[in-house]
C-alpha positions, 0 to 999 in steps of 0.5 A: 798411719794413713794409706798412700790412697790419702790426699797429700799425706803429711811426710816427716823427714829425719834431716841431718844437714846432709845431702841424702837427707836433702835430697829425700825431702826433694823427692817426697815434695816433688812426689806430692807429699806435704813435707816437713823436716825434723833435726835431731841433736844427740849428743851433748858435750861438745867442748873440743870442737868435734861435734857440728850439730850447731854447723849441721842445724844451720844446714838443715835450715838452709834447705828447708828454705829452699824447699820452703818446707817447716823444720822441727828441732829436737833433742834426744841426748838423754835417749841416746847416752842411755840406749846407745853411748851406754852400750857402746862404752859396755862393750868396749870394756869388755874388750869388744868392738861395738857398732853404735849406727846399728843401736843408734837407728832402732833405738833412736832414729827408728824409735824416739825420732819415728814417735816424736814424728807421729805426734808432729802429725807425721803418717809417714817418716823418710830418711836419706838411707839406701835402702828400700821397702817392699810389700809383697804377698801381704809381707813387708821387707827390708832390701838392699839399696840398689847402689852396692857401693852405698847399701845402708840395709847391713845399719837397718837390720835390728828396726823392728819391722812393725815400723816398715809400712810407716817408712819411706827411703826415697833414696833406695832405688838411686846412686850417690853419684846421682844424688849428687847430681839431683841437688847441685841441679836443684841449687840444694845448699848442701849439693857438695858437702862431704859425707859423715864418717865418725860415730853416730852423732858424735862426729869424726874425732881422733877415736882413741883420744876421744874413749880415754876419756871415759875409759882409763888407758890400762896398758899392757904387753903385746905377744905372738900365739906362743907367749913371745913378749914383743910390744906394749899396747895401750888398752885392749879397747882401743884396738880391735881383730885384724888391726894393722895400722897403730901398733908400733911393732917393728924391728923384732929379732928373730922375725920376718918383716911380714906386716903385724894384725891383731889376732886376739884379746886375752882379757884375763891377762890384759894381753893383745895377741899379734901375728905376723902375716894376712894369711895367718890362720888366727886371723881367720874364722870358719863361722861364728855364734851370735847373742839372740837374733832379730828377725825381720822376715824370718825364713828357717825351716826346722831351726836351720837357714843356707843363706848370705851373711855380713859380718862387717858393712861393706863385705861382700855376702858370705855363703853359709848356713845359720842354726839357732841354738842356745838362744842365738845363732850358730854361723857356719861359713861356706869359705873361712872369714877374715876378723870376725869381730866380737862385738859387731853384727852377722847381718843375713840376707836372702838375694836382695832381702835383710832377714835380720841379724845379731850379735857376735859373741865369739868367731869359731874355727874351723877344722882346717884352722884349728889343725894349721893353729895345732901346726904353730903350736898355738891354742888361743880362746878366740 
């Protein structure tokens, strides 16, 4: 792609009908840019009424209007049922709890979409992501957006990083609330429109009704950490680690009326594992091992990292330390973890820098947890 010493270079801008997306066309305009706008619909079955990609699209070419920019329309449901919806149902059969957004940005938004761009002309691709890129010392690097309450860094982690000198967030050094601002001042039709929340591209759904359509309802028993019987679950799937909310346990004999979480899925059996309690040590972790890691600047020195891990979008950074073993990661957490999930991603950090990340594969106890679970005569796989 051209250098940004190039007059006017030609910017294309994954725009979703939203206003970051928007407001990111805005300030590449204003920036000197040319600009032109490029939608993605990804998902095809819309029978219920749940996706509004049609809604979304017509957003999108409201702002272009305004902006007096060209939109390009494209579809690439085909590449997301294969690189993402595919994986996202996989895991869940296997009783995980998958991240798509993760999937959907490397190998959709920062893969087709970012190809299909460069043959529009594009040398450069923005989208309304907080996040921002750096060139340093002859190094480029992922770092957190600067609004903590919005960082996108954690869903941006697995892009390959040849990509980074191709990219452009314009929204990474702002806030929400300032965005918000910059498009009702701007008379973007979008200025007060809600942020998404449902799955990548899919839409927001009732999420249970929605994967039983694809896979069957296997209903089986509900049980403490010593085998006691106390309700029926639906399917290990449709729940996952530290749950509270939807499992319909109450009025137990013989127990408290402390809150019931999920603690483990004990798919052999087709059993759902419950405590009562936030504070029960099942629920906790004292680190975790993940599949292989995607590394976007790595930092190890020997095999072995002291640095920050998430574990779930919106945790605060966890100290610890990271040792590649076994093809993957080894995660040791300075302070036990709550709900390490199987399925999502540790995301590192070191300060503001993603150093990349991968997929959990199992939580681990630590001494301290696997004493207090020997003390309720417990001994569950995690």
């Amino acid at each position: 792609m051209a250098s940004m010493t190039s007059p006017r270079p030609l910017v294309i801008v994954a725009l979703s009908g939203g206003v970051d997306s928007a407001v990111a066309a805005l300030l590449l305009k204003e920036q000197g840019f040319r600009v032109q706008a490029l939608f993605m619909s990804n998902w095809d079955e819309d029978e219920d009424g749940y996706c509004k990609t049609a809604e979304d699209y017509q957003d999108a070419r409201r702002v272009c209007d305004v902006l007096e920019i060209p939109l390009h329309k494209v579809s690439f449901a085909a590449e997301y049922r294969q690189r993402v919806f595919d994986d996202f149902l996989t895991q869940y059969r296997a009783g995980r709890t998958p991240n798509p957004d993760v999937l959907c940005n490397r190998e959709i938004k920062f893969g087709v979409c970012l190809d299909y761009a460069r043959r529009l002309g594009g040398e450069y691709f923005a989208t309304g992501h907080y996040a921002r890129v750096s060139h340093e010392r002859d190094r480029w690097r992922l770092l957190k957006g600067c609004d903590p309450a919005k960082d996108q860094s954690y869903f941006l982690h697995s892009i390959d990083r040849v990509v980074l000198p191709q990219v452009l967030f314009p929204l990474g050094h702002l806030t929400k609330p300032v965005v918000r601002q910059i498009a009702r001042a701007t008379v973007l039709p979008v200025f007060d429109k809600k942020d998404s929340t449902g799955i990548c591209f899919i839409g927001e759904r009732p999420f249970q009704q929605f994967l039983s359509r694809y896979l069957p309802a296997q209903p089986g028993d509900m049980e403490t950490p010593t085998g006691e019987v106390v309700g029926r679950h639906q399917g290990l799937m449709y729940y996952t680690f530290g749950q509270r909310q939807g499992l319909g346990i109450g009025g137990v004999a013989g127990t408290d009326e402390a809150a019931w979480y999920v603690a483990r899925k004990d798919l052999a059996r087709n059993v759902l594992v419950v405590v009562q309690g936030d504070d029960h040590p099942l629920l906790y972790a004292g680190g975790l091992r993940t599949g292989p890691v995607h590394w976007l600047s790595s930092q190890l020195h020997g095999g072995r990292l002291s640095c920050w891990v998430k574990t779930r979008y919106r945790q605060k950074d966890q100290a610890c330390t990271v040792e590649l073993i076994d093809g993957g990661a080894r995660v040791t957490f300075e302070s036990p973890q709550r709900s390490v999930t199987p399925g999502q991603f540790a995301v590192f950090y070191d300060g503001e820098e993603c150093l990349g990340g991968g997929v959990i594969e199992a939580a681990l106890e630590s001494r301290a947890l696997a004493a207090a679970s020997r003390a309720l005569s417990v001994s569950m796989p995690i």
